[in-house]
N, C-alpha and C positions, 0 to 999 in steps of 0.2 A: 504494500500500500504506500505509493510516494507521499512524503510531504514537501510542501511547497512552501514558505514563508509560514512553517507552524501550523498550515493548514492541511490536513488528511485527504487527500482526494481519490474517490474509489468512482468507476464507471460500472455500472451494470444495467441489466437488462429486466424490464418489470412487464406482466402481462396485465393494460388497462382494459378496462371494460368499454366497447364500442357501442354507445346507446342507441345509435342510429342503425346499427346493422343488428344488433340484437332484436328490435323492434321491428324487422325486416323481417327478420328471418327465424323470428318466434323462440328464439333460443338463444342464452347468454355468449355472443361473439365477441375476442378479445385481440387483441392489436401488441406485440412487442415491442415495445417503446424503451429507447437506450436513456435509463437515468444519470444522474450525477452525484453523491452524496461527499458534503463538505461537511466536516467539522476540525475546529481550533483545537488542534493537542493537550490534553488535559481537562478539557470543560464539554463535557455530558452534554449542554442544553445549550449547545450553540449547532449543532447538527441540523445541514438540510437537506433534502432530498428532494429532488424535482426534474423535471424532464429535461433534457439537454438543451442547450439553445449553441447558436452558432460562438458567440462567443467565446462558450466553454471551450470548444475544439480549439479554436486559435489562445484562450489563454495558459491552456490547461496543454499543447501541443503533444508533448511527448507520452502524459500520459494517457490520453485517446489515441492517436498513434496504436499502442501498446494494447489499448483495449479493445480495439478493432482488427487488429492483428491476431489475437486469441479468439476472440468470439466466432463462433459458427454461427452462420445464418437460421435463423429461426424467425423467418419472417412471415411465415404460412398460418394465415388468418384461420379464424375457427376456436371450438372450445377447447382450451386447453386439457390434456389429460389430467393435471393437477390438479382443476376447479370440476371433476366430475366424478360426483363418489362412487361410482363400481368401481372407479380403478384406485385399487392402493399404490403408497410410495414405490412401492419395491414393482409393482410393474410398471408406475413410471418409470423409471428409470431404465427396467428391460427395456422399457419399447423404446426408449429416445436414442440404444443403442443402436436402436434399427430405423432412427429418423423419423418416428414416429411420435410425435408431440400434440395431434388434437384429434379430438372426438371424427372429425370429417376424415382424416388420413387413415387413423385405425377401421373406419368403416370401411374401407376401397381395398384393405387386401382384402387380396384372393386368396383360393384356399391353397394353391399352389407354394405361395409367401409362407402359410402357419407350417407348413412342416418346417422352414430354417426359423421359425419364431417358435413353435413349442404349440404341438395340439390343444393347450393348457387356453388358449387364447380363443380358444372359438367360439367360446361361449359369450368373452368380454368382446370381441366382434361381431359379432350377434347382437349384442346389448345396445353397442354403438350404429348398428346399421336402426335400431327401432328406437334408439333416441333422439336420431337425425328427422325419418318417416314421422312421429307423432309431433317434432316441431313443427316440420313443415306443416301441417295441418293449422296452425295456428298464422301461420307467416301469412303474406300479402301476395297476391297470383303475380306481381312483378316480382317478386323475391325468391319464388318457388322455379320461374321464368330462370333468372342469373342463375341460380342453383343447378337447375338441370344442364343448363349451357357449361358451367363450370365443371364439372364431373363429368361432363363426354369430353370435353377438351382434355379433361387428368385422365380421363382411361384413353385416349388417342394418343397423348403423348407417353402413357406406359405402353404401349402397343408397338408405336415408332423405338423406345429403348431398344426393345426386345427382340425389336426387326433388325437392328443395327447391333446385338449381340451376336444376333445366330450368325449375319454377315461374319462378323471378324473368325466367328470359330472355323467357318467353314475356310476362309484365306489360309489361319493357320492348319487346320489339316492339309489342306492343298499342298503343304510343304513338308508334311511327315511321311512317312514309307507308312505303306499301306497297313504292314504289320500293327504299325506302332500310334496308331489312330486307334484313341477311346472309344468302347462301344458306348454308343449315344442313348441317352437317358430321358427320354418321354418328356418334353418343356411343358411346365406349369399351364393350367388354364389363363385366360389373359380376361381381367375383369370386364364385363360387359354391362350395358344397363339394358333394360328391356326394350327390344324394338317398336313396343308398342305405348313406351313414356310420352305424356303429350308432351307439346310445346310450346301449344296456343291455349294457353288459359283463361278463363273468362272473366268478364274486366266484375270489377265489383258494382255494385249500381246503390244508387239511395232510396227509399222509398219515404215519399212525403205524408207526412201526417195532417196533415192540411185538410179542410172539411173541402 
Protein backbone atom coordinates (compact mmCIF):
# COMPACT_ATOMS: atom_id res chain seq x y z
CA UNK A 1 0.00 0.00 0.00
CA UNK A 2 2.00 3.21 -1.07
CA UNK A 3 2.13 6.31 0.99
CA UNK A 4 2.26 9.56 -0.54
CA UNK A 5 2.92 12.63 1.69
CA UNK A 6 1.55 10.56 4.91
CA UNK A 7 -1.33 9.65 2.88
CA UNK A 8 -2.28 5.69 2.34
CA UNK A 9 -3.42 5.30 -1.18
CA UNK A 10 -5.07 1.93 -2.03
CA UNK A 11 -7.16 1.54 -5.62
CA UNK A 12 -9.70 -1.11 -5.86
CA UNK A 13 -12.55 -2.33 -7.50
CA UNK A 14 -16.31 -2.07 -5.82
CA UNK A 15 -19.56 -3.67 -7.52
CA UNK A 16 -22.25 -0.56 -7.44
CA UNK A 17 -25.63 -1.15 -7.99
CA UNK A 18 -27.12 0.12 -11.56
CA UNK A 19 -30.69 1.52 -10.66
CA UNK A 20 -31.55 2.10 -14.04
CA UNK A 21 -30.64 -1.28 -15.46
CA UNK A 22 -31.95 -3.16 -12.56
CA UNK A 23 -35.29 -1.44 -13.07
CA UNK A 24 -34.82 -2.62 -16.66
CA UNK A 25 -34.35 -5.66 -16.29
CA UNK A 26 -36.32 -6.64 -13.11
CA UNK A 27 -33.23 -7.84 -11.33
CA UNK A 28 -30.55 -6.29 -9.11
CA UNK A 29 -27.69 -5.39 -12.13
CA UNK A 30 -24.29 -4.11 -10.98
CA UNK A 31 -21.44 -2.11 -12.66
CA UNK A 32 -17.49 -2.55 -11.40
CA UNK A 33 -16.49 0.64 -10.78
CA UNK A 34 -12.57 1.38 -9.82
CA UNK A 35 -12.56 3.14 -6.28
CA UNK A 36 -9.90 5.17 -4.58
CA UNK A 37 -9.53 4.99 -0.67
CA UNK A 38 -7.30 7.65 1.11
CA UNK A 39 -6.47 7.96 4.54
CA UNK A 40 -3.61 10.10 6.72
CA UNK A 41 -1.33 7.55 8.48
CA UNK A 42 -2.32 7.08 11.87
CA UNK A 43 -5.90 8.69 12.01
CA UNK A 44 -8.82 6.07 11.66
CA UNK A 45 -11.51 8.94 10.78
CA UNK A 46 -9.84 10.74 8.12
CA UNK A 47 -10.58 7.80 5.58
CA UNK A 48 -12.39 8.12 2.05
CA UNK A 49 -13.48 6.07 -0.24
CA UNK A 50 -15.11 7.14 -3.45
CA UNK A 51 -15.19 6.42 -7.15
CA UNK A 52 -12.05 7.43 -9.16
CA UNK A 53 -12.08 10.74 -10.86
CA UNK A 54 -9.47 11.78 -13.48
CA UNK A 55 -7.42 13.41 -11.33
CA UNK A 56 -6.65 10.68 -9.12
CA UNK A 57 -4.96 8.87 -12.09
CA UNK A 58 -2.60 11.88 -12.92
CA UNK A 59 -2.07 12.69 -9.02
CA UNK A 60 -1.85 9.48 -7.67
CA UNK A 61 0.22 8.28 -11.21
CA UNK A 62 2.26 5.54 -10.25
CA UNK A 63 0.07 4.07 -8.01
CA UNK A 64 -2.84 3.54 -10.70
CA UNK A 65 -0.38 2.67 -13.09
CA UNK A 66 0.36 -0.38 -10.80
CA UNK A 67 -3.22 -0.83 -10.14
CA UNK A 68 -4.37 -1.40 -13.55
CA UNK A 69 -1.48 -3.33 -14.22
CA UNK A 70 -2.69 -6.19 -11.71
CA UNK A 71 -6.35 -5.91 -12.14
CA UNK A 72 -8.04 -8.26 -14.54
CA UNK A 73 -10.81 -7.07 -16.39
CA UNK A 74 -14.11 -7.66 -14.67
CA UNK A 75 -16.18 -5.59 -16.52
CA UNK A 76 -19.03 -7.94 -17.54
CA UNK A 77 -22.29 -6.38 -16.21
CA UNK A 78 -24.83 -8.56 -14.58
CA UNK A 79 -25.49 -9.84 -10.92
CA UNK A 80 -22.68 -10.45 -9.30
CA UNK A 81 -22.00 -14.06 -7.91
CA UNK A 82 -21.36 -12.58 -4.42
CA UNK A 83 -24.66 -10.52 -4.09
CA UNK A 84 -26.71 -13.85 -4.82
CA UNK A 85 -27.28 -16.24 -2.09
CA UNK A 86 -27.37 -19.82 -3.67
CA UNK A 87 -23.85 -19.33 -4.24
CA UNK A 88 -21.54 -19.52 -1.32
CA UNK A 89 -17.89 -17.97 -0.83
CA UNK A 90 -16.09 -20.84 -1.80
CA UNK A 91 -17.98 -21.26 -5.06
CA UNK A 92 -17.23 -17.91 -5.76
CA UNK A 93 -14.32 -18.06 -5.85
CA UNK A 94 -14.37 -21.76 -7.83
CA UNK A 95 -16.02 -20.08 -10.53
CA UNK A 96 -14.17 -16.74 -10.94
CA UNK A 97 -11.30 -19.23 -11.52
CA UNK A 98 -13.07 -20.05 -14.42
CA UNK A 99 -14.01 -16.39 -15.23
CA UNK A 100 -17.14 -16.72 -14.18
CA UNK A 101 -18.39 -13.61 -11.85
CA UNK A 102 -22.37 -13.06 -12.59
CA UNK A 103 -25.59 -14.62 -12.23
CA UNK A 104 -25.90 -14.06 -16.57
CA UNK A 105 -22.36 -15.89 -17.28
CA UNK A 106 -22.99 -18.83 -14.87
CA UNK A 107 -26.26 -19.22 -16.76
CA UNK A 108 -24.71 -19.74 -20.55
CA UNK A 109 -22.59 -22.65 -19.61
CA UNK A 110 -23.05 -25.59 -21.26
CA UNK A 111 -23.03 -28.77 -20.11
CA UNK A 112 -20.04 -29.55 -22.01
CA UNK A 113 -18.04 -26.51 -19.72
CA UNK A 114 -19.57 -28.49 -16.16
CA UNK A 115 -17.42 -31.55 -16.71
CA UNK A 116 -13.98 -29.11 -16.45
CA UNK A 117 -16.18 -27.09 -13.77
CA UNK A 118 -17.36 -30.08 -11.50
CA UNK A 119 -20.90 -31.92 -12.15
CA UNK A 120 -21.32 -30.29 -8.57
CA UNK A 121 -22.53 -27.03 -10.56
CA UNK A 122 -25.42 -28.12 -12.40
CA UNK A 123 -27.69 -27.68 -10.11
CA UNK A 124 -26.30 -23.96 -9.16
CA UNK A 125 -26.64 -23.57 -13.13
CA UNK A 126 -29.91 -24.43 -13.13
CA UNK A 127 -30.67 -22.15 -10.33
CA UNK A 128 -29.20 -19.25 -12.28
CA UNK A 129 -30.71 -20.06 -15.76
CA UNK A 130 -34.45 -19.72 -13.45
CA UNK A 131 -33.31 -16.78 -11.77
CA UNK A 132 -32.53 -14.94 -14.85
CA UNK A 133 -36.33 -16.46 -16.66
CA UNK A 134 -38.45 -15.22 -13.53
CA UNK A 135 -36.76 -11.77 -13.64
CA UNK A 136 -37.36 -11.22 -16.88
CA UNK A 137 -40.93 -11.70 -16.32
CA UNK A 138 -40.81 -8.72 -14.26
CA UNK A 139 -38.58 -6.58 -16.75
CA UNK A 140 -39.87 -4.08 -19.60
CA UNK A 141 -40.58 -6.00 -23.25
CA UNK A 142 -37.55 -3.21 -24.37
CA UNK A 143 -35.31 -4.84 -21.80
CA UNK A 144 -36.21 -8.42 -22.38
CA UNK A 145 -35.62 -7.16 -26.26
CA UNK A 146 -31.53 -6.14 -25.30
CA UNK A 147 -31.48 -9.28 -23.25
CA UNK A 148 -32.36 -11.72 -25.97
CA UNK A 149 -30.05 -9.80 -28.49
CA UNK A 150 -27.21 -9.94 -25.89
CA UNK A 151 -27.16 -13.63 -25.34
CA UNK A 152 -27.39 -14.73 -29.12
CA UNK A 153 -24.51 -12.22 -29.76
CA UNK A 154 -22.48 -14.26 -26.23
CA UNK A 155 -23.43 -17.65 -27.74
CA UNK A 156 -22.39 -16.51 -31.47
CA UNK A 157 -19.20 -15.22 -30.24
CA UNK A 158 -18.78 -18.79 -28.07
CA UNK A 159 -19.49 -20.59 -31.21
CA UNK A 160 -16.81 -18.35 -33.48
CA UNK A 161 -14.12 -19.35 -30.33
CA UNK A 162 -14.70 -22.73 -30.91
CA UNK A 163 -14.64 -22.40 -34.65
CA UNK A 164 -11.20 -20.99 -34.46
CA UNK A 165 -10.11 -23.63 -31.85
CA UNK A 166 -10.94 -26.64 -33.81
CA UNK A 167 -9.19 -24.49 -36.83
CA UNK A 168 -5.80 -24.24 -35.02
CA UNK A 169 -5.98 -28.06 -33.90
CA UNK A 170 -6.50 -29.34 -37.16
CA UNK A 171 -3.14 -27.00 -38.74
CA UNK A 172 -1.23 -28.43 -35.88
CA UNK A 173 -2.16 -32.01 -36.76
CA UNK A 174 -1.49 -31.22 -40.25
CA UNK A 175 2.17 -31.37 -39.06
CA UNK A 176 2.38 -34.55 -36.88
CA UNK A 177 2.90 -38.04 -38.57
CA UNK A 178 -0.17 -39.73 -38.67
CA UNK A 179 0.84 -42.01 -35.90
CA UNK A 180 1.22 -39.49 -33.50
CA UNK A 181 -2.09 -37.59 -33.91
CA UNK A 182 -4.43 -37.75 -30.68
CA UNK A 183 -7.43 -39.63 -31.18
CA UNK A 184 -10.02 -36.97 -31.17
CA UNK A 185 -12.58 -36.52 -28.35
CA UNK A 186 -16.38 -35.74 -29.11
CA UNK A 187 -16.30 -31.37 -28.78
CA UNK A 188 -18.77 -30.15 -26.09
CA UNK A 189 -22.27 -29.01 -27.11
CA UNK A 190 -22.18 -25.22 -28.05
CA UNK A 191 -24.91 -23.35 -26.01
CA UNK A 192 -27.89 -22.58 -28.18
CA UNK A 193 -31.04 -20.55 -27.39
CA UNK A 194 -34.21 -21.63 -28.75
CA UNK A 195 -35.13 -21.15 -32.24
CA UNK A 196 -38.21 -20.22 -31.41
CA UNK A 197 -37.36 -17.16 -28.76
CA UNK A 198 -39.26 -14.13 -29.80
CA UNK A 199 -37.93 -10.98 -30.73
CA UNK A 200 -40.64 -8.73 -31.40
CA UNK A 201 -42.26 -8.01 -28.10
CA UNK A 202 -45.37 -6.38 -27.60
CA UNK A 203 -45.19 -2.73 -26.61
CA UNK A 204 -46.96 -2.07 -23.28
CA UNK A 205 -50.11 0.08 -23.62
CA UNK A 206 -52.18 2.32 -20.87
CA UNK A 207 -55.56 1.99 -20.28
CA UNK A 208 -57.43 5.19 -19.25
CA UNK A 209 -59.73 5.24 -16.45
CA UNK A 210 -61.50 8.19 -17.63
CA UNK A 211 -65.54 7.92 -17.77
Amino acid sequence: MPVIDNVMITFHQEAVKNETASEEAGRPIYDNIDFIEKQVVGDNKSMINRPVRDEDKMEFADAWNAYIQKSEPTTEPGTPLDRWAPCDPAQVKELEHYNIRTVDQLALVHDGQLQNIGHGYRSLRDQAIGFITTAEGTATPQALTAEITRLKDKVAEQSGTIAQQAAHIRMIEAKLPKEEVPERVAAPPVATLPADMPTNLPKTTTISTNA
